[in-house]
Kinemage of the C-alpha trace (Angstrom):
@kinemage 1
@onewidth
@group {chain A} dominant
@subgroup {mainchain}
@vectorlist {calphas} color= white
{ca unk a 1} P -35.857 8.841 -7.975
{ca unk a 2} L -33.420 7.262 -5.932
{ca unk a 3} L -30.758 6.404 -8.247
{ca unk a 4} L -31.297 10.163 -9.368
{ca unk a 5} L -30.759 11.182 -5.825
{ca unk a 6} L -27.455 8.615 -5.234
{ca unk a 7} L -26.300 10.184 -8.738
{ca unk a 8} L -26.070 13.408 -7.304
{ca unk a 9} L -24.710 12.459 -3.915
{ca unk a 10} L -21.877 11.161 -5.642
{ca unk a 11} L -20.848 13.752 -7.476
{ca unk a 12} L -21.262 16.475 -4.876
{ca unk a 13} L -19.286 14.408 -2.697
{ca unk a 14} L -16.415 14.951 -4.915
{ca unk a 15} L -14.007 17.308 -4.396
{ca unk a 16} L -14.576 20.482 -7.297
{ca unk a 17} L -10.754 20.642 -7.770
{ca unk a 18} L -10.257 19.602 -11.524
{ca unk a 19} L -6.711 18.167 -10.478
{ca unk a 20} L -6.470 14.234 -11.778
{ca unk a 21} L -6.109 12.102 -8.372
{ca unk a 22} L -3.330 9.669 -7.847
{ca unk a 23} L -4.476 6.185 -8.135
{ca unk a 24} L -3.248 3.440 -6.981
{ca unk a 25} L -4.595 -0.329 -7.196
{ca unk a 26} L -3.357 -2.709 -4.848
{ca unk a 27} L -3.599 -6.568 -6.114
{ca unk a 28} L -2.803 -9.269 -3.572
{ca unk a 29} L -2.230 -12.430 -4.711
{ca unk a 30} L -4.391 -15.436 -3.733
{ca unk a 31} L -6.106 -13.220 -0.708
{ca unk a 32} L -9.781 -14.268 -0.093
{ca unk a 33} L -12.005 -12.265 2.144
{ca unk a 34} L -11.590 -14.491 4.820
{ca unk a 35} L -8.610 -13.445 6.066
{ca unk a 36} L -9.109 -9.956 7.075
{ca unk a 37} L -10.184 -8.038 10.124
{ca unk a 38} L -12.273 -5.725 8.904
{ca unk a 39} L -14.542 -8.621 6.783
{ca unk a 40} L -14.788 -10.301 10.697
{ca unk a 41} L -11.902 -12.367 10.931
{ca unk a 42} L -10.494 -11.942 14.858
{ca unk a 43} L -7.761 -13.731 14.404
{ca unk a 44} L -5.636 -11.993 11.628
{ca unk a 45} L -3.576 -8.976 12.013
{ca unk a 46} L -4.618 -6.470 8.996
{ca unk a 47} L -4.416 -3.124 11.103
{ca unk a 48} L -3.637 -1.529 7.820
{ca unk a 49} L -6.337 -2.665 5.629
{ca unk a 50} L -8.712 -2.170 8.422
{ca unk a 51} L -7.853 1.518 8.203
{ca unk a 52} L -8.428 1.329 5.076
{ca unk a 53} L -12.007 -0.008 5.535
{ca unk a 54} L -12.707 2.758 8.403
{ca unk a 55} L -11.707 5.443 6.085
{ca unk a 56} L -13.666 4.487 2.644
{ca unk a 57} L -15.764 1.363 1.398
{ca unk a 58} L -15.639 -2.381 1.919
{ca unk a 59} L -17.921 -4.038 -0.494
{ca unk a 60} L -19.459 -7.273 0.566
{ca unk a 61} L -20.242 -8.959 -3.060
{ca unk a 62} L -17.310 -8.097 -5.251
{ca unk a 63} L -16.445 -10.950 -7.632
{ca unk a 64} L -13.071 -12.039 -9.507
{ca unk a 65} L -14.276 -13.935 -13.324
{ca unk a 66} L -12.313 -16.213 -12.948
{ca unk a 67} L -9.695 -17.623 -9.695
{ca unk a 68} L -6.402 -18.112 -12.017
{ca unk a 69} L -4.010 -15.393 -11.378
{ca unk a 70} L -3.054 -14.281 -15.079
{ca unk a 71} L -6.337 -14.170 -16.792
{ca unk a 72} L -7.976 -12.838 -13.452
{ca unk a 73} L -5.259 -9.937 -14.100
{ca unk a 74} L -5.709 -9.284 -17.751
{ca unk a 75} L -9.321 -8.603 -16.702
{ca unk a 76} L -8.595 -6.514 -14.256
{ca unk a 77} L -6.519 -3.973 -16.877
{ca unk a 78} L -8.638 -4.465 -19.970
{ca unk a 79} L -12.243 -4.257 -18.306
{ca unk a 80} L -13.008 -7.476 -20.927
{ca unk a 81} L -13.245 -11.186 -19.925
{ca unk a 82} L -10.382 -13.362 -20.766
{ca unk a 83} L -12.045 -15.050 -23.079
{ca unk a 84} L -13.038 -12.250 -25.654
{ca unk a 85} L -8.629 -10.667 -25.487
{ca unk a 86} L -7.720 -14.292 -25.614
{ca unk a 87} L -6.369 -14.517 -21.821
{ca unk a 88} L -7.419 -17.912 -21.147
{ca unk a 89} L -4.650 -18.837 -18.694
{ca unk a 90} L -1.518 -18.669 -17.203
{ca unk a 91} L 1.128 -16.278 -19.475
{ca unk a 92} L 4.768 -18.033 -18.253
{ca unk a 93} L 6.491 -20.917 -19.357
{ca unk a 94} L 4.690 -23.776 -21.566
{ca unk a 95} L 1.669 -22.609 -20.705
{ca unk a 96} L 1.532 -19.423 -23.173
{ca unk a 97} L -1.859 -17.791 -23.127
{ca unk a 98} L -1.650 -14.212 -24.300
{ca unk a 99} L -3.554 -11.255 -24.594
{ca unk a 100} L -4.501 -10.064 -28.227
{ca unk a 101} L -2.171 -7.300 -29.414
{ca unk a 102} L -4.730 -5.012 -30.469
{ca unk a 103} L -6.481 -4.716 -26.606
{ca unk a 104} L -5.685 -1.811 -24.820
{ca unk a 105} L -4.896 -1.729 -21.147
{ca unk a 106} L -5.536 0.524 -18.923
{ca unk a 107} L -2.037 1.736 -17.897
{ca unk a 108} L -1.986 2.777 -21.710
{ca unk a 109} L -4.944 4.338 -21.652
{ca unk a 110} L -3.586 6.292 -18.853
{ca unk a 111} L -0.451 7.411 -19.981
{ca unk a 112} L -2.257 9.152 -22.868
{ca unk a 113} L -4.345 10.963 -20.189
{ca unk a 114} L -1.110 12.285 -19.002
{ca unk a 115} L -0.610 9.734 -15.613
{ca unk a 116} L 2.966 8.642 -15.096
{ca unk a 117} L 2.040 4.623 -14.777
{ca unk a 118} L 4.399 2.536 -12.552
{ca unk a 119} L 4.549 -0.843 -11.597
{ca unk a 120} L 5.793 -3.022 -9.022
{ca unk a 121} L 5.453 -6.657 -7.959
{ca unk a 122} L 4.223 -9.535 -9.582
{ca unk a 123} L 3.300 -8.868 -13.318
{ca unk a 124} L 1.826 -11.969 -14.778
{ca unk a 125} L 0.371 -10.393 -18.181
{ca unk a 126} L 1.482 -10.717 -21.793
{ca unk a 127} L 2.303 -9.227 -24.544
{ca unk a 128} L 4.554 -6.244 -22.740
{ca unk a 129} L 3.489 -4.222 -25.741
{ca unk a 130} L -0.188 -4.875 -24.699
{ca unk a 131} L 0.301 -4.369 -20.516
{ca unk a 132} L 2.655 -1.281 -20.429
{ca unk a 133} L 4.097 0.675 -17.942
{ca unk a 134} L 6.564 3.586 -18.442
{ca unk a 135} L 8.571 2.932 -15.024
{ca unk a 136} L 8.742 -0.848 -13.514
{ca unk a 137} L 10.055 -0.559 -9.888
{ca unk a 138} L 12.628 -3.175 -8.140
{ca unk a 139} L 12.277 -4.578 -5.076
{ca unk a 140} L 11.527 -8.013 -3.416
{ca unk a 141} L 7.974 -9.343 -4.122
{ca unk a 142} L 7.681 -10.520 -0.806
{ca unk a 143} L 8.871 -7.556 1.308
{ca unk a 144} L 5.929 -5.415 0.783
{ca unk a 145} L 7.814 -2.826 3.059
{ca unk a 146} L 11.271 -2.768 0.390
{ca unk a 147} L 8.498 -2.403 -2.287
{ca unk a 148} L 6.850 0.461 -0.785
{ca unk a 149} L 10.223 2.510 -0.373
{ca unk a 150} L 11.110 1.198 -3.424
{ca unk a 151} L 7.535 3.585 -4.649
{ca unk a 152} L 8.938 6.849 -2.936
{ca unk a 153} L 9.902 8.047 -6.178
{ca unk a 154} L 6.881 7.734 -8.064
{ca unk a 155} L 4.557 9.102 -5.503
{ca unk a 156} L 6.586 11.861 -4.637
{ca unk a 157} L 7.352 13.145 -8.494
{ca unk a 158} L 5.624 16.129 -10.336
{ca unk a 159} L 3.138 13.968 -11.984
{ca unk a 160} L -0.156 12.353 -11.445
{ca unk a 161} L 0.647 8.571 -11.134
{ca unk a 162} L -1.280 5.335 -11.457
{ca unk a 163} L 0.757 2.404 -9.246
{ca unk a 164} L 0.518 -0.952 -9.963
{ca unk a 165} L 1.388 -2.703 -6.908
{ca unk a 166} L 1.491 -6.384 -6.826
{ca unk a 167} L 3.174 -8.300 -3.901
{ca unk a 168} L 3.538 -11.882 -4.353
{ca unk a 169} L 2.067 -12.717 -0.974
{ca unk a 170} L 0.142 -14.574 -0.224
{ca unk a 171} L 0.873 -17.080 -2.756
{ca unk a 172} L 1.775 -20.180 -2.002
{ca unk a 173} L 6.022 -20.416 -2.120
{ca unk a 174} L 8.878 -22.667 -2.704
{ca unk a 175} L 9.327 -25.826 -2.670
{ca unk a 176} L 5.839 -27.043 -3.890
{ca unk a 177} L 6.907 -30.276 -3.412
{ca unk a 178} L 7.722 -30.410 0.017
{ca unk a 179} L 10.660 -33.085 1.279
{ca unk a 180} L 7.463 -34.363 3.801
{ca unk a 181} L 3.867 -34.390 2.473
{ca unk a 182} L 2.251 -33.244 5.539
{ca unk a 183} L 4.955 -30.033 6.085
{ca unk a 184} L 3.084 -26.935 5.602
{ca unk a 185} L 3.879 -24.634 2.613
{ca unk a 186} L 5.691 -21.651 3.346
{ca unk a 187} L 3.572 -18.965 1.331
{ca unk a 188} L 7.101 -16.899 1.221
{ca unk a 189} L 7.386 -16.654 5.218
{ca unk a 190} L 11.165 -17.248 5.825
{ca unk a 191} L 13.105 -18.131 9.378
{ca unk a 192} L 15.157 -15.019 8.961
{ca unk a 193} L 12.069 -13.141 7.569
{ca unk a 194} L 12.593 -9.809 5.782
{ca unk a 195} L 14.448 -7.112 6.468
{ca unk a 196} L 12.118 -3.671 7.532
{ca unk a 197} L 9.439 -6.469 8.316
{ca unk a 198} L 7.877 -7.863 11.907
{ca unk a 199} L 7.097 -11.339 11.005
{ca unk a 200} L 3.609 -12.191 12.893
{ca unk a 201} L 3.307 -15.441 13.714
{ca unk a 202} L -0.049 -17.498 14.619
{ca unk a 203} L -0.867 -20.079 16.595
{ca unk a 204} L -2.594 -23.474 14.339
{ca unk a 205} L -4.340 -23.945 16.534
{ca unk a 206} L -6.169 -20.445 17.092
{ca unk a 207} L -6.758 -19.998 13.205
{ca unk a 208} L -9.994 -19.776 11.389
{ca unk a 209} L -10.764 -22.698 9.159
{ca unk a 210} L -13.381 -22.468 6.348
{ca unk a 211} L -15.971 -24.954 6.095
{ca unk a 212} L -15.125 -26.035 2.781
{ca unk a 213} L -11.913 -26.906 3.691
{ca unk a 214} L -10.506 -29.931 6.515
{ca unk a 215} L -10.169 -29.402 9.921
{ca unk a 216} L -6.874 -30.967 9.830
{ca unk a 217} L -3.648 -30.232 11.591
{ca unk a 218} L -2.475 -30.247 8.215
{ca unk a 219} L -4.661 -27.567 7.010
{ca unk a 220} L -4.539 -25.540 10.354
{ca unk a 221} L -0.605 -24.804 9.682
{ca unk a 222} L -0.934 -24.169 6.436
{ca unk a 223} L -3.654 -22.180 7.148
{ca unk a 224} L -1.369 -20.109 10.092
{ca unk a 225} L 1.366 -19.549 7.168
{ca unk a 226} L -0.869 -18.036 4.967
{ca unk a 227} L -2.298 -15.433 7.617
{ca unk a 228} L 1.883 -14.394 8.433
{ca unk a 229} L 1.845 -14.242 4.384
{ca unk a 230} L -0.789 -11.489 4.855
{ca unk a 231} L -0.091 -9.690 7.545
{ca unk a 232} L 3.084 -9.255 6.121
{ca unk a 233} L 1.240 -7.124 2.814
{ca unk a 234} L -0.334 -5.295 5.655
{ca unk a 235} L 2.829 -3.842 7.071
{ca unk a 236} L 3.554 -2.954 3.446
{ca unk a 237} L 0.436 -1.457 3.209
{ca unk a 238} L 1.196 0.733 6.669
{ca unk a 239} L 4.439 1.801 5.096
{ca unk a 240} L 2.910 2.639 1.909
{ca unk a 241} L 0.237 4.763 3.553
{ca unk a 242} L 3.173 6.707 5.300
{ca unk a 243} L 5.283 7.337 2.596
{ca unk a 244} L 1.854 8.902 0.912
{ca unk a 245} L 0.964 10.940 3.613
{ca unk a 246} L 4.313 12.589 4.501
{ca unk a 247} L 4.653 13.217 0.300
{ca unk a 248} L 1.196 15.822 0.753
{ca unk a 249} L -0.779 13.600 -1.779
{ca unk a 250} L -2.668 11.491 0.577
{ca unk a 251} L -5.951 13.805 -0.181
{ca unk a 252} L -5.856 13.806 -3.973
{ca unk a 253} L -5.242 9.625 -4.132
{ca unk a 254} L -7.749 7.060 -4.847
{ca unk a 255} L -6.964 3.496 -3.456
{ca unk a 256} L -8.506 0.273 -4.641
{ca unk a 257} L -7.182 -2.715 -2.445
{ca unk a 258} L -8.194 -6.371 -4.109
{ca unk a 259} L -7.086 -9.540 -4.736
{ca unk a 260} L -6.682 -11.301 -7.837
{ca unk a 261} L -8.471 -14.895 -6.655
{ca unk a 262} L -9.213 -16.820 -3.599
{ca unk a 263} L -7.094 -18.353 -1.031
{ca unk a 264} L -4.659 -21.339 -2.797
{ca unk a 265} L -6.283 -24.093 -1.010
{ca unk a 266} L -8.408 -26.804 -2.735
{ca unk a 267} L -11.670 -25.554 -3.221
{ca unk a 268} L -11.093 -21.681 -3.292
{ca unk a 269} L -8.162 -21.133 -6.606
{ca unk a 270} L -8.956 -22.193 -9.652
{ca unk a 271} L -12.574 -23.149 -9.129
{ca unk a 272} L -15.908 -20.417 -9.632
{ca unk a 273} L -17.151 -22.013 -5.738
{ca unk a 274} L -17.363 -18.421 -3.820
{ca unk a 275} L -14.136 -18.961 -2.120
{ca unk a 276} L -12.555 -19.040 -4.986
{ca unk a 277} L -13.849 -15.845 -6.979
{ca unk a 278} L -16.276 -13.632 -4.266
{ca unk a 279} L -12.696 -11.020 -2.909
{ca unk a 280} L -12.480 -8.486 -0.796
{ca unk a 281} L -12.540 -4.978 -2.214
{ca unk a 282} L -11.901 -1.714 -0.479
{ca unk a 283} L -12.248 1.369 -1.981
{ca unk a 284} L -10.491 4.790 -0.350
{ca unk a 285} L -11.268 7.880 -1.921
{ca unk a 286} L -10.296 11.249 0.438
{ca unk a 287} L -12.635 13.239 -2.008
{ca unk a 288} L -15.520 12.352 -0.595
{ca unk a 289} L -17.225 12.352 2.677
{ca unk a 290} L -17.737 8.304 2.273
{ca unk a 291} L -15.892 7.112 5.282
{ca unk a 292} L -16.551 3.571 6.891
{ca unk a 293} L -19.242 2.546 4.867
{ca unk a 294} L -20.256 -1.100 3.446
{ca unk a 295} L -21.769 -1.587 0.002
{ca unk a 296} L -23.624 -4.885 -0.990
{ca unk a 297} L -23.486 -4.049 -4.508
{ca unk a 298} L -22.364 -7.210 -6.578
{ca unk a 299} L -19.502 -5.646 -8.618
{ca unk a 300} L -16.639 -7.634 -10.425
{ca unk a 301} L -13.317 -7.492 -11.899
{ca unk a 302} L -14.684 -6.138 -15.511
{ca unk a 303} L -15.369 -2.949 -13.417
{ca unk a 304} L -12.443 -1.832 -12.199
{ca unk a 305} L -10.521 -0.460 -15.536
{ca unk a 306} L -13.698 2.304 -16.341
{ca unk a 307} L -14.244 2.800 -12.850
{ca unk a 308} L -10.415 4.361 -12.891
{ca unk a 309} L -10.502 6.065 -16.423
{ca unk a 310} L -13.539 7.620 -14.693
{ca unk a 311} L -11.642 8.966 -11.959
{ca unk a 312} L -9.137 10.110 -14.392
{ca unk a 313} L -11.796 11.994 -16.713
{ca unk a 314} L -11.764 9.642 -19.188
{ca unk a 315} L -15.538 7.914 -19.040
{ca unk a 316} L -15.709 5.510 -21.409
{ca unk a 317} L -18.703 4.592 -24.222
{ca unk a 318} L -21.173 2.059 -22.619
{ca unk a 319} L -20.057 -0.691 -24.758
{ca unk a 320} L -16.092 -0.281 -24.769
{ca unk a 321} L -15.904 -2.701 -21.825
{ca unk a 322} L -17.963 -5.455 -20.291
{ca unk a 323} L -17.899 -3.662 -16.830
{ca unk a 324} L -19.275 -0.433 -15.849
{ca unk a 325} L -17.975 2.251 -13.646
{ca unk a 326} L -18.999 1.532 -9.934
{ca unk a 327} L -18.259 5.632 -8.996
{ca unk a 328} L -22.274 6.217 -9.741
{ca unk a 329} L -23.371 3.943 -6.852
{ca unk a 330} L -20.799 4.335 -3.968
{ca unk a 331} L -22.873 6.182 -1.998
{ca unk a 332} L -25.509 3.280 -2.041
{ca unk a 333} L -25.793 0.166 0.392
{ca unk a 334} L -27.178 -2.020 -2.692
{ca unk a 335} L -27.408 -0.734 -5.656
{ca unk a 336} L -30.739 -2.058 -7.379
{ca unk a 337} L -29.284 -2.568 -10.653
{ca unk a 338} L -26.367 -4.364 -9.439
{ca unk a 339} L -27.726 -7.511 -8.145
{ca unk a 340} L -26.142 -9.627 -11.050
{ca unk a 341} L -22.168 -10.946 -12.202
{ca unk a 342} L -20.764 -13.088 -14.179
{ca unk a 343} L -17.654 -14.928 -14.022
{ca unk a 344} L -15.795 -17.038 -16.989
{ca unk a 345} L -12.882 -19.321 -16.257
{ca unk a 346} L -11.196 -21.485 -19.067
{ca unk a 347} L -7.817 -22.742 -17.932
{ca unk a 348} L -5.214 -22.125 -14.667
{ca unk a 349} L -1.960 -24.136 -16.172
{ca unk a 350} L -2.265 -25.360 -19.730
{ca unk a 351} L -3.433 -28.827 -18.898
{ca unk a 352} L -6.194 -28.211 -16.615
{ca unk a 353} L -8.877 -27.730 -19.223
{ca unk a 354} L -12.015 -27.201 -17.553
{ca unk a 355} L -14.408 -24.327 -18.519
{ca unk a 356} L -16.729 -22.996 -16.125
{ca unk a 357} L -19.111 -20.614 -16.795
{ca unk a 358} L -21.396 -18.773 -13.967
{ca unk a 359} L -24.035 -16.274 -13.094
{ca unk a 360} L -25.173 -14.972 -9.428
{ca unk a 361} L -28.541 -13.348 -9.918
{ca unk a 362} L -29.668 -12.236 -6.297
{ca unk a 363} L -29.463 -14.709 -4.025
{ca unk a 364} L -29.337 -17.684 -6.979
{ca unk a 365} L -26.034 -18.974 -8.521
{ca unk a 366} L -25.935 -21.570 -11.783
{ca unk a 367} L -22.492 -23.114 -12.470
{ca unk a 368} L -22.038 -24.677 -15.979
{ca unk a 369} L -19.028 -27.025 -16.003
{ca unk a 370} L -18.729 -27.645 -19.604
{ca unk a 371} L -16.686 -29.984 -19.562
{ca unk a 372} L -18.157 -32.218 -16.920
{ca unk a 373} L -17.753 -35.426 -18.090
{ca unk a 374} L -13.771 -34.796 -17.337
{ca unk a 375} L -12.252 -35.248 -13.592
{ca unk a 376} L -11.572 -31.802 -11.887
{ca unk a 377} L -8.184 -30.705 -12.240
{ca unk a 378} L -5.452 -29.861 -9.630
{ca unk a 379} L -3.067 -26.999 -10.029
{ca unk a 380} L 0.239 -28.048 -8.720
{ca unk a 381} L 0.593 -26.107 -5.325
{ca unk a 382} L -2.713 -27.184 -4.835
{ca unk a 383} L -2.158 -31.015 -4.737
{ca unk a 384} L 1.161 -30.944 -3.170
{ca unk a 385} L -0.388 -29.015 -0.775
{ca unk a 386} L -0.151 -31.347 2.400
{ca unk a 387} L -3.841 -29.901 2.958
{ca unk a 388} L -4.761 -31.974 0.121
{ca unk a 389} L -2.688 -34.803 0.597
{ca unk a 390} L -3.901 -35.619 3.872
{ca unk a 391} L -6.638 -36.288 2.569
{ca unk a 392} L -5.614 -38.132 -0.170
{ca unk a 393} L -3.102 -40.651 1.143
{ca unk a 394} L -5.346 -41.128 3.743
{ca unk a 395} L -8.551 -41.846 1.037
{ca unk a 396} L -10.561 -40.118 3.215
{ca unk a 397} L -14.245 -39.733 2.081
{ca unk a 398} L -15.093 -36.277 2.869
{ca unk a 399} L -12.871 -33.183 1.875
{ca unk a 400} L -14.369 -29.924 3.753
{ca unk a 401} L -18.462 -30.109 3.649
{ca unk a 402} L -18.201 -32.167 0.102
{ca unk a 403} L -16.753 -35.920 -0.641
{ca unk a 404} L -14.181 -36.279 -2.617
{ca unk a 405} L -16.543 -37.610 -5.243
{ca unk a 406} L -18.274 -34.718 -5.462
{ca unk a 407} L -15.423 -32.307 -5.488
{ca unk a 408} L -13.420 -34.226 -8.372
{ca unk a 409} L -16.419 -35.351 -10.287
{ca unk a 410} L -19.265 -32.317 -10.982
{ca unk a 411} L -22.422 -32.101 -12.549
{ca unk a 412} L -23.237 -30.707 -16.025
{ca unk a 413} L -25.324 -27.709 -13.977
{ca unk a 414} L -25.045 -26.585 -10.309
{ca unk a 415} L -27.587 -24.629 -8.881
{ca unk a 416} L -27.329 -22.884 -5.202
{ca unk a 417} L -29.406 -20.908 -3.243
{ca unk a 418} L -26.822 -19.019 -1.380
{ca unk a 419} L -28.823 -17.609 1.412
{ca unk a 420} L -30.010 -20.887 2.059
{ca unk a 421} L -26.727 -22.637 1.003
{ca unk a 422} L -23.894 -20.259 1.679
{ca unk a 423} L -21.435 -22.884 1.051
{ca unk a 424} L -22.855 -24.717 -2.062
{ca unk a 425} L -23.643 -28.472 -1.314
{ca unk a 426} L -26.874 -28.893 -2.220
{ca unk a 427} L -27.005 -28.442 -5.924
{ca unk a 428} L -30.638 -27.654 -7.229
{ca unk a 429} L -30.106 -27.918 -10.831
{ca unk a 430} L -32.434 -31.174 -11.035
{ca unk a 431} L -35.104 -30.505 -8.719
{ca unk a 432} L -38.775 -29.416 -10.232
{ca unk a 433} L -39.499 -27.108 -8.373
{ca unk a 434} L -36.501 -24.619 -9.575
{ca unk a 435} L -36.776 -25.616 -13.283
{ca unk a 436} L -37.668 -22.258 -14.177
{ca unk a 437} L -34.740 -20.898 -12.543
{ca unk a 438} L -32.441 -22.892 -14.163
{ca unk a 439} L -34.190 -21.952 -17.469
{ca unk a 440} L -34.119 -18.502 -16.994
{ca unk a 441} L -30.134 -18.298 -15.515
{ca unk a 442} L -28.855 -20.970 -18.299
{ca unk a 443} L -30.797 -18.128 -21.336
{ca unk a 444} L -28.760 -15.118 -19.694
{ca unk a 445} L -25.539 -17.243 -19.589
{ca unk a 446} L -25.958 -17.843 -23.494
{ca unk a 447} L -26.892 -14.427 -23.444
{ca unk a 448} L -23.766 -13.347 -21.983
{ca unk a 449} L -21.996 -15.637 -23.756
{ca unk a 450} L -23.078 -13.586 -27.015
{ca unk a 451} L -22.178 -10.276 -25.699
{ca unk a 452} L -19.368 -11.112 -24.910
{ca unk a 453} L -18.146 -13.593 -28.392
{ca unk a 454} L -17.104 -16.244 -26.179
{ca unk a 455} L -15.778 -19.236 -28.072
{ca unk a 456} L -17.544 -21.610 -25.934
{ca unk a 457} L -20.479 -20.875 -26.759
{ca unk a 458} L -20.802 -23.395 -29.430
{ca unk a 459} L -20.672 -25.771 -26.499
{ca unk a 460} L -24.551 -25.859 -26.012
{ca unk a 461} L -24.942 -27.650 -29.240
{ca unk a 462} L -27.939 -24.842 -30.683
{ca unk a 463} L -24.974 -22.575 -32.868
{ca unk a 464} L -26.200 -19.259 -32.285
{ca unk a 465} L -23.160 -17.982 -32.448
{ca unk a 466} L -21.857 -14.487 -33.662
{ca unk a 467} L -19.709 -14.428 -36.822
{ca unk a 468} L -16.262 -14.828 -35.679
{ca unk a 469} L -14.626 -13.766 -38.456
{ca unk a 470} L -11.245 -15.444 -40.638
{ca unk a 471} L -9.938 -17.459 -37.930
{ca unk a 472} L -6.975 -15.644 -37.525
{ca unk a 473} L -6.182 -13.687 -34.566
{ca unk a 474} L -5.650 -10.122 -33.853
């Protein structure tokens, strides 16, 4: 009865109007939920986003599949895990991982529907013919106030329009290898900053550090750099907001603000640990009458693409995608049906094999590092980062809450209880008495695994794989 009841709420909350809504998804880059206001951080400066939040939903629980920006964003566009289109990794340069030519994304999808589909920013997807966009705006990645002038056009023209805005912040910038180790990475902040933007600069010694990571001075001014990195996407944000409301569209467009993986520190990127692949997600629709309101709903990144052919009209067959749309259970604070994700990562660069596979059901998370016998490897902002090598050069024994040892060398299982354990040390995965949970969450990875043809499957050793056909790819 009351999923029939939040059913209905939703859709008399929308607007009748049968006009198609401007959409427009926001992807930050390397942006964990720690470093906004409106998910408690005092420090930062995110007036925009915070608006955001006030005026729509800020979900507690929503999950990336895997914290490596490429494959992370072929998910996000196909509504498929990287593993089943063949996005195992990072597109660019020797590393070459590309989406099968037969997928279809959903700016495609889109443009059939009759949306004029626009990007800007950081792309990160291959093939082109795969992840297409009729218009591809100019303007520098890093001045999230050029790039939302740059958008005028697009929002202002005669059609409905999906944007595709990507800054670059707050990545982690040039030079990776820094002249001195223990010099903080820039994360695109410049001395003579950008023009059209305030730079907002923080005090080291003020700033938030997680409890995974070192209290180091180190750490604290990288830590500083990032948060000017993100306050800068906020101003971008503010300008983008104003360009929308003075075009008359701001009440017919839908805005999804996310991030594509965790903070680049050690710890967060590239590994399945919650600072790495739990995000924040906000989600603005002027339809409705949902206005400041928090959802604990455990949604992920396979959700997003029929969530927004939803909004467009298009509502896709149960099992075109591996997510579902999340418009049925907006109007609820947890959704009882949603108390379960997955996430699936493979690669970050092409030599840092090391495939994870994970489930949070409730309150209990199971990592399977399948290839555990193998050292943990770095990405290569990540151990240049003078975070890192502080602790490094100095063979320190602890890095954050773990050692070292534990963070470079992992079990074959890791179990949490993250009420109990919000920050994953005490791994479970051997003692009796949660044997049967282990059971149960390692059956509905293989399970998964199944659903979804994932190649590593085989990696259990018991072959129950799926027919996977000639070998050759799409």
């Amino acid at each position: 009865m009351v999923k029939v009841l939040a059913l209905l709420l939703s859709s008399l909350l929308l607007s009748p109007s049968a006009e198609l809504p401007n959409i427009i998804l926001i992807v930050s880059d390397d942006h964990g939920d720690d470093a906004l206001g409106c998910y408690g951080n005092p420090i930062i400066q995110t007036p925009n986003m915070d608006r955001l939040a006030r005026e729509g939903i800020r979900f507690t629980n929503a999950y990336c599949t895997t914290a490596s920006c490429a494959a992370s964003r072929s998910v996000i566009l196909t509504g498929k895990y990287g593993h089943a289109t063949g996005s195992y990794g990072h597109v660019h340069d020797y590393h070459h991982f590309s989406t099968y030519k037969n997928v279809r994304s959903l700016p495609v999808m889109l443009a059939k529907k009759g949306y004029h589909t626009a990007h800007i920013g950081k792309y990160h997807l291959a093939p082109k013919s795969v992840y297409h966009f009729q218009t591809t705006l100019q303007a520098h990645p890093r001045n999230t106030v050029e790039m939302a002038e740059a958008c005028r056009s697009t929002i202002t023209g005669d059609r409905p329009f999906f944007l595709y805005f990507c800054p670059d912040d707050p990545h982690r910038g040039p030079p990776l290898d820094q002249q001195q180790w223990d010099s903080p990475n820039s994360f695109g902040n410049r001395t003579k900053g950008y023009p059209g933007v305030t730079p907002v600069q923080y005090d080291p010694a003020k700033v938030i550090v997680p409890p995974f990571l070192p209290d180091s001075p180190q750490c604290r001014a990288e830590i500083a750099e990032y948060y000017q990195s993100i306050s800068r996407i906020d101003q971008g944000l503010g300008k983008l907001l104003q360009i929308l409301q003075d075009s008359g569209k701001a009440d017919n467009t839908v805005i999804l603000y996310l991030s594509d993986n965790g903070m680049a520190f050690p710890g967060a990127k590239t590994t399945v640990y919650e600072p790495g692949i739990k995000l924040p997600f906000i989600y603005k629709d002027p339809r409705t009458s949902l206005k400041g309101k928090t959802n604990h709903s455990f949604i992920s990144w396979v959700d997003l693409t029929p969530t927004i052919l939803e909004l467009a009209g298009l509502k896709p067959a149960a099992d075109q995608f591996h997510g579902r749309s999340i418009l049925p259970i907006l109007a609820e604070e947890s959704a009882q049906d949603w108390q379960q994700i997955y996430a699936a990562h493979n690669f970050h660069e092409l030599t840092m094999y090391y495939p994870m596979r994970v489930i949070r059901s409730g309150n209990m998370k199971l990592i399977w590092n399948i290839a555990y016998p193998l050292e943990y490897p770095f990405a290569t902002d990540l151990w240049t980062a003078s975070t890192w090598q502080q602790v490094y050069r100095n063979k320190l024994e602890f890095f954050g809450k773990r050692t070292v040892k534990d963070y470079l060398f992992r079990p074959r299982f890791e179990l949490y209880d993250l009420v109990k354990d919000p920050f994953e040390n005490k791994n479970l995965a051997l003692e009796p008495a949660h044997a049967a949970t282990l059971l149960s969450l390692q059956k509905k990875i293989k399970d998964f695994q199944l659903k979804t043809n994932d190649p590593w499957q085989i990696s259990w050793g018991d072959y129950r794989t799926k027919e996977q056909g000639s070998g050759v790819g799409p």
